[in-house]
C-alpha positions in Angstrom: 7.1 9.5 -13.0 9.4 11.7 -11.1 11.6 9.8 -8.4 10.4 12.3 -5.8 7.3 10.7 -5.9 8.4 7.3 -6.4 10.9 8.3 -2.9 7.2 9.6 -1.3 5.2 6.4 -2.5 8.0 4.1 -1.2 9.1 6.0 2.0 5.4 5.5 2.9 5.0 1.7 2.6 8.1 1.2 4.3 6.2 2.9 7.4 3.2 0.0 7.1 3.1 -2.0 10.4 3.5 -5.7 9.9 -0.1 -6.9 10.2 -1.7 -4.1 8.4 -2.2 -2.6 5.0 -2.8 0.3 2.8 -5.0 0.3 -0.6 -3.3 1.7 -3.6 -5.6 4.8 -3.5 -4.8 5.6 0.3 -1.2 5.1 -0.1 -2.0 7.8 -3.1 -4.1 10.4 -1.4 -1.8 10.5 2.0 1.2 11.4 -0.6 -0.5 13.8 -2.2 -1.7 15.2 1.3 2.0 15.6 2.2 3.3 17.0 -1.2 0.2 20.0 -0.3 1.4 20.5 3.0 4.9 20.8 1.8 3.8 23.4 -0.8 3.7 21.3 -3.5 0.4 20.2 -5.8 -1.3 17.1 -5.7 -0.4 14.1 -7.9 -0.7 10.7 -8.7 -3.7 7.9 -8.0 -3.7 4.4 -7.7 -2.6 3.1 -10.5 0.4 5.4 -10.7 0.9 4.2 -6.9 0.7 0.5 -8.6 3.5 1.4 -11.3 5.6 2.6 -8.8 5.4 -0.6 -6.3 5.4 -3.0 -9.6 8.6 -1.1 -10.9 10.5 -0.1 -7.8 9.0 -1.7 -5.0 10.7 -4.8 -4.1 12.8 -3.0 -1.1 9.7 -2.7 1.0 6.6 -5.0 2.3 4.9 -4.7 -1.5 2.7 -7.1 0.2 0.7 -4.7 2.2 -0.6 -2.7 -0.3 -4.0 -3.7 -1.3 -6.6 -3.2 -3.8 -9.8 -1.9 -2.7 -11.5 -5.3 -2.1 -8.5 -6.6 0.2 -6.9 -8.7 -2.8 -3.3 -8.6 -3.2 -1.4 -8.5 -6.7 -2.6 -11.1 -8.8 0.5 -12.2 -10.0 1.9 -12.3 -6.5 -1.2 -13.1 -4.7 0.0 -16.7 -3.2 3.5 -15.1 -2.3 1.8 -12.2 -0.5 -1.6 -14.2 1.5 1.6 -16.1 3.0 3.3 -13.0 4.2 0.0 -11.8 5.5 -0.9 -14.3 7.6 2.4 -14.7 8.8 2.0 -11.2 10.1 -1.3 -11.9 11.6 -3.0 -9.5 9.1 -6.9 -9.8 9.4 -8.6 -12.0 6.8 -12.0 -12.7 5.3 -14.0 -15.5 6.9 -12.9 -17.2 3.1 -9.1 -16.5 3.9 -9.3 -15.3 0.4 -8.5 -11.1 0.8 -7.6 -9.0 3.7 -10.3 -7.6 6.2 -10.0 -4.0 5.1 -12.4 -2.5 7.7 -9.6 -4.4 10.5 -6.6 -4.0 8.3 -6.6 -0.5 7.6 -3.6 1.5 8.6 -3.2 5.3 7.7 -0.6 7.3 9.3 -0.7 9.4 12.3 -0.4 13.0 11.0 
C-alpha cells in the first residue's frame, strides 16, 4: 500500500465530524473520486481502507468508520460504542450499531 493513499485514507477521517461516520467503502470510493479528479486512477476498496485504519490509524477518530451494518471494529467495538455516544452519534433502537441512514457523513465536494 503506497503512503499516498494511506495520507488520502487518513487525511479523510480526520475531516469526520464528531457525531457522524463513514463506512469503509465510502471512505474508499470518495478517495478514489479525488485521486480521478487529481488525474490519478482509482484504487483501493474497503478492506484496503480497513488495513490502512488497523495499521496506521490510531492518530485519528478510527471510531467513526463503520462497516456497512453500523458495527464498529470487533476487536474495538466496546471502546468505540463509548466514543460514539459520547459524540451523540445516532444509534439503533438496540444501542447495538450506528444509525447509518442518520449517521452518514460524506464530504462536501
Amino acid at each position: 500500500m503506497d503512503d499516498d493513499y494511506v495520507e488520502a485514507v487518513l487525511d479523510l477521517v480526520a475531516t469526520i465530524p464528531s457525531g457522524r461516520v463513514m463506512t469503509y467503502g465510502t471512505v474508499a470510493e470518495v478517495v478514489s473520486e479525488q485521486a480521478v479528479r487529481e488525474g490519478g486512477r482509482p484504487r483501493g476498496g474497503p478492506r484496503q481502507v480497513g488495513q490502512v485504519m488497523s495499521r496506521a490509524g490510531s492518530g485519528v477518530p478510527w471510531w467513526r468508520v463503520v462497516n456497512a451494518q453500523g458495527a464498529p471494529p470487533a476487536r474495538h467495538r466496546v471502546r468505540a460504542m463509548e466514543q460514539l455516544v459520547a459524540e451523540g452519534t445516532p444509534r439503533t433502537a438496540d444501542g447495538s450499531r450506528v444509525a447509518l441512514r442518520r449517521a452518514i457523513w460524506f464530504p462536501a465536494d
